[in-house]
N, C-alpha and C positions, 0 to 999 in steps of 0.2 A: 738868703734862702731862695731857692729855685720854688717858684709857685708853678699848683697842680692843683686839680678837681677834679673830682666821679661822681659819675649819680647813678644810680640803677633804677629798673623800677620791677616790682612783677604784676602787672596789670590795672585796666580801669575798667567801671562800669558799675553794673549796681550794688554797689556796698554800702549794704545801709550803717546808719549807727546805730541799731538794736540789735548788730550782732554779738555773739556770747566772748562776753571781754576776755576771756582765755583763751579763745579761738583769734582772738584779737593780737592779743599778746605771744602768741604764738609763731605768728604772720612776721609778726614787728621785729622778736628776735632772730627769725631765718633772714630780715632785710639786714638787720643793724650787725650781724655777723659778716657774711656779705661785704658791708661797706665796709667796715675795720679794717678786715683782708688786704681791701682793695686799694684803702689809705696805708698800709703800711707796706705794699708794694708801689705804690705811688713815692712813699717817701723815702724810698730806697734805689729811686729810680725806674723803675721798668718804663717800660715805651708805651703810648698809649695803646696800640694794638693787642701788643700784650693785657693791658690790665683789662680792656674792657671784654677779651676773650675768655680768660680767667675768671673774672666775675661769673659770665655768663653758662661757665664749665656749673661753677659752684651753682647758681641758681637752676640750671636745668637738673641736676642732683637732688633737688629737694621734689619729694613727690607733691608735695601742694600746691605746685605750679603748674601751669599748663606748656611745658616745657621738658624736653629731654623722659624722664621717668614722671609720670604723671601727666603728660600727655591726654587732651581731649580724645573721643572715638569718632571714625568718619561713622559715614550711614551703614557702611558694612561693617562694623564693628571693627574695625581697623584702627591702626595708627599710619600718620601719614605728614610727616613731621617735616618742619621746614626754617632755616636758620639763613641769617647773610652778617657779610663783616664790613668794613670801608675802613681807610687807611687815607685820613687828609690828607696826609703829609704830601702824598703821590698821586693824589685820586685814584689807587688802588683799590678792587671790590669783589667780593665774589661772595653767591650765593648759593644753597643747593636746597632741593625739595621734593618732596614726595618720598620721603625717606622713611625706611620703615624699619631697617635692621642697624643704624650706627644710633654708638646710646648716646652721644656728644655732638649733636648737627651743628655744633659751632667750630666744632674742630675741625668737619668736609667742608663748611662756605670759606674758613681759611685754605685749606686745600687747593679748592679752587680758585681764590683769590691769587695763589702766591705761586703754581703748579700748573696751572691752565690759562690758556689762551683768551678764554671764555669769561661771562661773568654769573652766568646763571645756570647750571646743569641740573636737570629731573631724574630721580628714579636710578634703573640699574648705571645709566649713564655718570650718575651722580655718585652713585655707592661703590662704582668700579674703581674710582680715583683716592678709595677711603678702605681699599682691604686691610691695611694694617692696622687701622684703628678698631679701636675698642668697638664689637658685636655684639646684640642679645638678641633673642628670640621678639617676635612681634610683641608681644602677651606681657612682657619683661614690662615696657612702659604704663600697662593698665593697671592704676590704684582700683580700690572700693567705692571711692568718692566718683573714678568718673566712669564707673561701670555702671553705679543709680543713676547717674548726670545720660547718660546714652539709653537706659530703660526709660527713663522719665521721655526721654526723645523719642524714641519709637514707640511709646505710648499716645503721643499726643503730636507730632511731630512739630514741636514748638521748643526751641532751644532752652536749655536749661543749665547754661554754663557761663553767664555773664554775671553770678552771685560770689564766684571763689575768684582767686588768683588767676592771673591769666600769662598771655606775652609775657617774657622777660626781656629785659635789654640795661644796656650799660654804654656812657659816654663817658671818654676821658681826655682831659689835656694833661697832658706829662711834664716833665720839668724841662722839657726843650720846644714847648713852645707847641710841641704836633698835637692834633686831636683825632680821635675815631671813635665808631661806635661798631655797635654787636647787637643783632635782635635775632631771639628764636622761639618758637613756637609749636603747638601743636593742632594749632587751627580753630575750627568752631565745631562745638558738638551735631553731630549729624551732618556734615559736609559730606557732599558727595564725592565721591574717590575723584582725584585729579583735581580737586578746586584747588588753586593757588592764590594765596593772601598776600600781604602788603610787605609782610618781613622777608619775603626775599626778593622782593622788589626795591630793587634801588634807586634812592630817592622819593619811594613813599611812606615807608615803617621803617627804611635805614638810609641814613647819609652822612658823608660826613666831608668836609672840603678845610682849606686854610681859612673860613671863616666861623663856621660850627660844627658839632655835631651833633645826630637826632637818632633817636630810638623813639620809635611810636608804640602804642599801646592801644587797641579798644577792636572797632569795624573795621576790617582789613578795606573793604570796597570803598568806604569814607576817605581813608587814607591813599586807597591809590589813585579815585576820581581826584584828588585836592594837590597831588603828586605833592602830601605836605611835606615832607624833609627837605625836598630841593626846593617851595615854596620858602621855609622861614629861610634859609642861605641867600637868596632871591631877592626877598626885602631890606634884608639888611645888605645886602653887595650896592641892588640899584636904588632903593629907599633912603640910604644910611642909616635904618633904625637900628636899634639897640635888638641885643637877643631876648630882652624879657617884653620888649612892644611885639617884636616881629613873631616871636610863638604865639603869643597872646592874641592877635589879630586870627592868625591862622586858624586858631582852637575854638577861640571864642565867637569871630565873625564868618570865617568861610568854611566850617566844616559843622554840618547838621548838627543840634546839642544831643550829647549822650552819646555821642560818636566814639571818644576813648579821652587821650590825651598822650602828653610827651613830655619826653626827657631831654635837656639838651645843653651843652655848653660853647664857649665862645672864645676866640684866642688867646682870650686876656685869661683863662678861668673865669666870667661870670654864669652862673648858672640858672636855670628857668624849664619848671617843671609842671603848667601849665595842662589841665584837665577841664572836660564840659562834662562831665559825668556826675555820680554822685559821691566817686571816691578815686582815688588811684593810690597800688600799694608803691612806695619810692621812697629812695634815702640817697642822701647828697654829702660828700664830704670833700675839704678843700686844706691846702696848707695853712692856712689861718688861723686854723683848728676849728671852724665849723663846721658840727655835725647835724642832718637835718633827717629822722625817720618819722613817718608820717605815714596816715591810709585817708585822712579827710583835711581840711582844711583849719 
């Protein structure tokens, strides 16, 4: 048997456990559908690229993520979305952001990874490279949930979005050995138009090389001050640690507590899912047949 592993995650921060176990339960089955997906195109071969873009189609799909449909509000009541992809195998990468009309930002930072010269494109520049792709109107990505989450914001202008689902992202090694990851987002509630966060920054909320890959999840600015994705790659290249010391150092010792956490796997398939928060939503699955969904410890 050709060994593989995925993990996904859809966000960390403050999730308490007094939340209402339905709403609980609800979270866990949009994860554990998700990774099923994802292990049985795993075991059917697909390439890591593929599965961990796929994943992240599915999960920006689900409105109770802060991804694709369901998407946070900037300050102007906007959305302003922003996704990146990496390809170990080649150290291939492309991001895009500020995106407000493609309903799939994971399927423009491929675009650009696979299409352009570039690794990071903004805005119309970004969206010109995506006209065949699937369109909706601004408004399309605004739930109920984060249209309170943005009045509660302009009421008090205190964030009010690190309670739900957040980031998604997905890391995968395939049955040949490659790995990559996918992270996409819609930012932080009441961001001012143009802020740009960690997930389409490569090597801070996404990476991925011949030694791991990382999907982050939490404070975009934590993540890109710690440039953690190409940090854990780092310690384990020039350290020789393992992938669950080296995320673990990163999360636990040099990035502020409550910052978020990460997903990530290693060329062997071992996995390490590592959070300083009080929750992260995430699910792991591998050839061995271990399946891991989870929102606390």
């Amino acid at each position: 048997m050709r060994n593989w592993a995925v993990a996904i995650h859809g966000g960390a921060g403050v999730i308490g456990r007094s939340m209402d176990p339905s709403m609980a339960s609800v979270r866990m089955n949009h994860l554990e559908m998700v990774i099923r997906h994802a292990s049985e195109r795993a075991e059917q071969g697909q390439s890591a690229v593929d599965l961990v873009e796929q994943a992240v189609i599915e999960l920006e799909e689900i409105p109770e993520f802060n991804a694709g449909r369901g998407a946070v509000l900037t300050a102007d009541g906007k959305h302003e979305l922003e996704a990146a992809i990496m390809d170990g195998s080649r150290a291939a990468c492309g991001g895009a952001c500020l995106l407000r009309n493609i309903r799939n930002p994971i399927r423009l930072a491929r675009r650009v990874m696979e299409q352009s010269p570039h690794v990071l494109l903004a805005g119309e520049a970004a969206e010109s490279m995506g006209m065949d792709l699937d369109r909706v109107e601004n408004d399309w990505f605004t739930t109920s949930l984060r249209k309170e989450q943005w009045e509660s914001w302009a009421a008090t202008k205190r964030e009010a979005d690190a309670r739900g689902p957040a980031t998604v992202g997905a890391v995968a090694r395939d049955q040949a050995g490659n790995l990559a990851a996918a992270t996409s987002t819609g930012g932080r509630t009441g961001k001012p138009p143009g802020r740009i966060g960690d997930t389409p920054t490569i090597g801070a909320g996404t990476w991925a090389d011949q030694t791991c890959a990382i999907s982050g999840t939490g404070h975009g600015e934590a993540f890109m001050a710690a440039v953690t994705g190409h940090a854990v790659s780092a310690r384990m290249r020039h350290l020789n640690e393992p992938l669950a010391e080296a995320a673990s150092v990163i999360i636990h010792q040099e990035m502020p507590a409550g910052s978020g956490g990460l997903i990530a796997v290693d060329g062997s398939g071992r996995l390490a899912m590592p959070y300083n928060c009080e929750g992260m939503y995430r699910a792991a699955a591998d050839s061995s047949g271990h399946l891991e969904i989870a929102i606390w410890d």
